[in-house]
C-alpha positions as a Python dict, from the first residue, in 0.01 Angstrom:
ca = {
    (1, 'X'): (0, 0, 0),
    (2, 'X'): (169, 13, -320),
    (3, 'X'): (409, 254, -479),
    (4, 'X'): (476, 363, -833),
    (5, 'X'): (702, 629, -954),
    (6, 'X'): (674, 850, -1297),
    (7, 'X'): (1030, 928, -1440),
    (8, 'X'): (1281, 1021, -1134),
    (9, 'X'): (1013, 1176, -947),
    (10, 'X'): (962, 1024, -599),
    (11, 'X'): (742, 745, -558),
    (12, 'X'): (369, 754, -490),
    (13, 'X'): (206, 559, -267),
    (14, 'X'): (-135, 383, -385),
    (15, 'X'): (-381, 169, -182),
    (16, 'X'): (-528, -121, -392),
    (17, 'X'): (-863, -267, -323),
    (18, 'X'): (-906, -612, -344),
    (19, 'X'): (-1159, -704, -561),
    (20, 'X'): (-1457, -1001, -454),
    (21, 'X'): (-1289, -1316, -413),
    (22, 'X'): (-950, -1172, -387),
    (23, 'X'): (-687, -1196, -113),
    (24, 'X'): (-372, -1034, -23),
    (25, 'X'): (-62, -1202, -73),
    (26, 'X'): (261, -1108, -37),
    (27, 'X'): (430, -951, -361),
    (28, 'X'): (772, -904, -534),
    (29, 'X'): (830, -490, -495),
    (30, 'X'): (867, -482, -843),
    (31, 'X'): (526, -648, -863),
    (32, 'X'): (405, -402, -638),
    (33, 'X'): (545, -109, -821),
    (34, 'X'): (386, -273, -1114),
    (35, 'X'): (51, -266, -996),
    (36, 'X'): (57, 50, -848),
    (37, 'X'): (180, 211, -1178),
    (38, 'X'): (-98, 72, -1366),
    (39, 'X'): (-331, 203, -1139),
    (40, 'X'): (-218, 508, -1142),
    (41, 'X'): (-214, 520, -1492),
    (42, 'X'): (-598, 412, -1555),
    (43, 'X'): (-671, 682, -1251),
    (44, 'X'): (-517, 953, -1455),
    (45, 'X'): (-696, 881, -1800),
    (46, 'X'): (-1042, 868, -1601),
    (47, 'X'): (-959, 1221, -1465),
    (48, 'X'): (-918, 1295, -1821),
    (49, 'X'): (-1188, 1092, -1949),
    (50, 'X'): (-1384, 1313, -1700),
    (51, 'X'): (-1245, 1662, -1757),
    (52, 'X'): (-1329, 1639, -2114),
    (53, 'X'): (-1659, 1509, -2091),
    (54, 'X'): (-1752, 1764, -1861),
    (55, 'X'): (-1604, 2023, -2068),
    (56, 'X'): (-1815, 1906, -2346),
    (57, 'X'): (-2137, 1903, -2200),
    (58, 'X'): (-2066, 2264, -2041),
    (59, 'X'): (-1963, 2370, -2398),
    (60, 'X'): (-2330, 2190, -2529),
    (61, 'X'): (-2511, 2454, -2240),
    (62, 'X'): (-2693, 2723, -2417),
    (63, 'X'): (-2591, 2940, -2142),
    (64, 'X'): (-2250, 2881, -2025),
    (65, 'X'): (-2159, 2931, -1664),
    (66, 'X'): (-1914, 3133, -1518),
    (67, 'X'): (-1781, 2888, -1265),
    (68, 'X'): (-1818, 2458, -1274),
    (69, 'X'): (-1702, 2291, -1024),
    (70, 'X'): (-1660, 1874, -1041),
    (71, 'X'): (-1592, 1619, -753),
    (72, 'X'): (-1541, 1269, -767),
    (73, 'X'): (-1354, 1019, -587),
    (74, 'X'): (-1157, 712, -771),
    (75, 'X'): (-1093, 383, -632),
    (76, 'X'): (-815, 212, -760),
    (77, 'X'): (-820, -199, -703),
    (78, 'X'): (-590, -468, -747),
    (79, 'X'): (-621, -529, -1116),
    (80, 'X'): (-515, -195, -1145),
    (81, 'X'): (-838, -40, -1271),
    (82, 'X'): (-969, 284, -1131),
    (83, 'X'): (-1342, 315, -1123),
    (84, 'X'): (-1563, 662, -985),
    (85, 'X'): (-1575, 570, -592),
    (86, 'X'): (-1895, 462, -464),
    (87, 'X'): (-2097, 665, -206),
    (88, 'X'): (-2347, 434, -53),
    (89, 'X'): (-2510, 265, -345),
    (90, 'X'): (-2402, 450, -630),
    (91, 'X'): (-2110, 619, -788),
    (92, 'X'): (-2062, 984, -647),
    (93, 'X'): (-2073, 1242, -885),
    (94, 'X'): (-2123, 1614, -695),
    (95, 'X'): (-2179, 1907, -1018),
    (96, 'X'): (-2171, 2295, -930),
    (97, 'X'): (-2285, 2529, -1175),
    (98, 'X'): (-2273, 2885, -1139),
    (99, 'X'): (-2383, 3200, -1331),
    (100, 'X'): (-2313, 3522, -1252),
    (101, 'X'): (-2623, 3777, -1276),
    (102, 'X'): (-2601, 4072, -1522),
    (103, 'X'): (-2452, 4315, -1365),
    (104, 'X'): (-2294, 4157, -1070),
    (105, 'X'): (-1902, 4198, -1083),
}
């Protein structure tokens, strides 16, 4: 585990993934706090990255819903990127969509 801090909030801790090929080593705590920073920096602009694609596709909808609902997991590694986790093979996405019927309050 890592940590990283924003500002003078408290730290947060981060888990980094090696990569293929890679082992742990022992690191300076400023390295650490490096890393983990990073991280958590590409893990925020995916969730962003992500929130605004999804708002633009709902937007493109000819029938908007009244409720979306978005899950995804990120893994964050040692290089400090942060990709959508994997479920099995692939990348888990999970999308709800709902509409309310006319009417129905």
């Amino acid at each position: 585990m890592s940590t990283g801090s924003v500002g003078e909030r408290s730290p947060i801790l981060v888990e980094l993934r090696p990569g293929p090929g890679v082992q742990r080593v022992a690191l300076k705590p400023q390295d650490l706090a490096e890393m983990s920073a990073k991280a958590l920096a590409s893990a925020m602009s995916t969730v962003q990255n992500m929130a605004e694609w999804v708002s633009t596709t709902i937007d493109d909808l000819a029938g908007n819903p009244d409720k979306v609902k978005v899950e995804f997991g990120i893994t964050l590694d040692v290089e400090g990127q942060a990709l959508v986790a994997k479920a099995g093979a692939e990348a888990a996405i999970s999308v709800t969509l709902t509409w309310k019927r006319r009417g129905d309050e």
